[in-house]
C-alpha positions as CSV (number, residue, x, y, z in Angstrom):
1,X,-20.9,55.3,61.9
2,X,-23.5,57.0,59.6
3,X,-21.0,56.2,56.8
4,X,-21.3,52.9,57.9
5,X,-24.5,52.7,57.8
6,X,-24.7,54.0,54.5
7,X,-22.6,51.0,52.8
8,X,-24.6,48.7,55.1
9,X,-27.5,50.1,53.9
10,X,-27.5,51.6,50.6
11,X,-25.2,48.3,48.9
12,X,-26.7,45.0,51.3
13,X,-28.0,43.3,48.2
14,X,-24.6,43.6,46.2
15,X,-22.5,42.7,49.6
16,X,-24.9,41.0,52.2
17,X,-22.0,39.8,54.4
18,X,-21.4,44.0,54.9
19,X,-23.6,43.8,57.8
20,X,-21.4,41.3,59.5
21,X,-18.5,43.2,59.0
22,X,-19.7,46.4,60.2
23,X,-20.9,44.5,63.4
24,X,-17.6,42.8,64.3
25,X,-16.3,46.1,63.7
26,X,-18.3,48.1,66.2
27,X,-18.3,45.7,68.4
28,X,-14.2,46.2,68.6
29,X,-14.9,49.5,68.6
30,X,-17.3,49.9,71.6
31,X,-14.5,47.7,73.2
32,X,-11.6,49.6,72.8
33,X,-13.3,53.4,73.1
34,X,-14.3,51.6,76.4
35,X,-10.6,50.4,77.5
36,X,-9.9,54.3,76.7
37,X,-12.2,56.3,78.3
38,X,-11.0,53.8,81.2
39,X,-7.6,54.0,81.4
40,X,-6.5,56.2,78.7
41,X,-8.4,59.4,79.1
42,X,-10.2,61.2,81.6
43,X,-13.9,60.7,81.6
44,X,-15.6,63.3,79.6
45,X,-18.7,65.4,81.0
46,X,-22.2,64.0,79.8
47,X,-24.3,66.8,78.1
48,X,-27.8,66.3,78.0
49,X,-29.3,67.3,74.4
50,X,-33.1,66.7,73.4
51,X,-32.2,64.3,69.7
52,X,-29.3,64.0,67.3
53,X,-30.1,67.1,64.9
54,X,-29.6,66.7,61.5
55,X,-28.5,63.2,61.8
56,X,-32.0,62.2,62.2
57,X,-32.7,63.4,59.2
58,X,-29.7,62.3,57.3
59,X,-30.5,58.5,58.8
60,X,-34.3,57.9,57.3
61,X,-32.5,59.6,54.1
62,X,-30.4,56.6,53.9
63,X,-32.7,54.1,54.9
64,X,-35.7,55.0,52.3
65,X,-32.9,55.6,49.8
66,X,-31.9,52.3,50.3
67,X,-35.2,50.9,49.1
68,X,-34.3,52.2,45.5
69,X,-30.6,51.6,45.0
70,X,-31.1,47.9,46.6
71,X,-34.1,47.5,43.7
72,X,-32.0,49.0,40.9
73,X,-29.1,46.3,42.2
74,X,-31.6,43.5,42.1
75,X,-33.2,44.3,38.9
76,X,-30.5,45.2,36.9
77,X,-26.8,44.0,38.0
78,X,-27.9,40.9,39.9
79,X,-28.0,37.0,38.9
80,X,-31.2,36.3,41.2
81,X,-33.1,37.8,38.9
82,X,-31.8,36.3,35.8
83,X,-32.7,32.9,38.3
84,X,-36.5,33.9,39.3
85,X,-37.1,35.4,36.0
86,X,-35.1,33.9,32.7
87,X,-37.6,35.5,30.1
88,X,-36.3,39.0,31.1
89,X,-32.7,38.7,30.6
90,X,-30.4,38.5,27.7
91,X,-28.2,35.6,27.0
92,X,-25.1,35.5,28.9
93,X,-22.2,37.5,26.5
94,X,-24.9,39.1,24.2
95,X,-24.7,42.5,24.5
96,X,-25.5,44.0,21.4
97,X,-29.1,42.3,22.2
98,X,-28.7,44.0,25.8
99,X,-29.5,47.3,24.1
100,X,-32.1,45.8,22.0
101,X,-33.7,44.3,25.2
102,X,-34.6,47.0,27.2
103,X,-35.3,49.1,24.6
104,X,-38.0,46.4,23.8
105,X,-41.1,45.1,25.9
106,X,-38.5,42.9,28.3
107,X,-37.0,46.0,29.4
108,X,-39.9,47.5,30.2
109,X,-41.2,44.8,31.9
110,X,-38.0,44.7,34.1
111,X,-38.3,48.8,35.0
112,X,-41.6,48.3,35.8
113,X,-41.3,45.3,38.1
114,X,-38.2,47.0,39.6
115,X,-40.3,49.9,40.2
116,X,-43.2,48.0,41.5
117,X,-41.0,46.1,44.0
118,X,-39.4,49.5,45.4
119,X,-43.1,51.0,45.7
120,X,-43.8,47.8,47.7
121,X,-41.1,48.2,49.8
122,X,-41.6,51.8,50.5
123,X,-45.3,51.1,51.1
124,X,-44.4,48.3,54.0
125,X,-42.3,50.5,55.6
126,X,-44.4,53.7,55.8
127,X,-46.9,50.9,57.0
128,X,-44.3,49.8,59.9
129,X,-43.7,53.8,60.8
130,X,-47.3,53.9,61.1
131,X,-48.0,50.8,62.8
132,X,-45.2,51.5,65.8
133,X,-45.4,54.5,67.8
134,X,-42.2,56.5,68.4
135,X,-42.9,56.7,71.6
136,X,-44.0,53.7,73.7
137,X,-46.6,54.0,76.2
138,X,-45.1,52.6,79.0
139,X,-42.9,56.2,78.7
140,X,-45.9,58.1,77.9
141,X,-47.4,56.9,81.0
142,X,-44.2,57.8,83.2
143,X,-44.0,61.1,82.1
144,X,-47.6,62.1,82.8
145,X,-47.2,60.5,86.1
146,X,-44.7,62.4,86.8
147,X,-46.1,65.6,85.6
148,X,-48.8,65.0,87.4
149,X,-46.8,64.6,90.9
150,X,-44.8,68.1,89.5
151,X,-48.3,69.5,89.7
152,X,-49.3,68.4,92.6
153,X,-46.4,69.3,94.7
154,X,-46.0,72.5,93.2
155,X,-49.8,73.0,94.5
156,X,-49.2,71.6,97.6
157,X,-46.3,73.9,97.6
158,X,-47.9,76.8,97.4
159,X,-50.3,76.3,100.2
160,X,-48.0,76.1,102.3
161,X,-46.3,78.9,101.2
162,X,-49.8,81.1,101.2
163,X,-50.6,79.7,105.0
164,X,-47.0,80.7,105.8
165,X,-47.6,84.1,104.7
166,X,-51.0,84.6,106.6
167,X,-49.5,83.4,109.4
168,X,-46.8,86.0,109.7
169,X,-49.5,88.7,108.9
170,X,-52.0,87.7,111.8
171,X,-48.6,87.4,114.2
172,X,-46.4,90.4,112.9
């Protein structure tokens, strides 16, 4: 599925019905691992773990990797911009004035706006992984409430357990 994600990911602007696909396709696939682990197999034994390791890692790889390679598709292989922004491209079939093009001005002008586009989109989403904790609140108020009880019973515990133990030395 991190494959998946990948394609989904590092090509949506040169196949935006990917996402689509690679939906329908888990969703068949959630279905029938289900119907197995049902019926087919026996059902295996839950481990608990604390995250996903490396995949972590190898996810946000992807995903701020796709901010460039979607730019690089939109600047340079795709028709939108020839649409938005005629005065940058080369006449359809001219490619000997291609090479001439970005060596001149026009070129630049299209690195630098692909670059300044990527730089925007990096900058929103550092914004967004700023802006939204990875933790929400609601949890982080659970889990010191329930530390709190831990504490408290363990206290509570162990008065008892210290009037126990006075108790047997005044009677024994």
């Amino acid at each position: 599925m991190v494959i998946q994600l990948g394609y989904v990911c590092l090509f949506a602007s040169a196949y935006p019905l990917a996402a689509t696909i690679a939906f329908i396709s888990n969703v068949i696939e959630v279905r029938t691992d289900a119907t197995k682990i049902a019926f087919v197999h026996r059902k295996c034994h839950p481990e608990r773990i604390s995250n996903i390791g490396i995949w972590n890692t190898l996810i946000s790889i992807i995903i701020w990797s796709s901010a460039l390679t979607n730019c690089l598709i939109f600047c340079f292989t795709s028709h939108q911009m020839a649409q938005w922004l005629p005065e940058m491209q080369p006449p359809e079939g001219d490619n000997e004035n291609w090479d001439a093009m970005v060596n001149s001005a026009r070129g630049m002008h299209t690195v630098l706006l692909m670059f300044v586009l990527e730089h925007c989109i990096l900058l929103f989403g550092v914004l967004l992984y700023s802006m939204i904790p990875s933790v929400p609140m609601n949890v982080v108020e659970q889990v010191e409430h329930r530390t709190f009880v831990r504490k408290m019973l363990a206290r509570l515990q162990r008065r008892r357990n210290s009037k126990a133990s006075s108790l047997q030395k005044v009677t024994g």
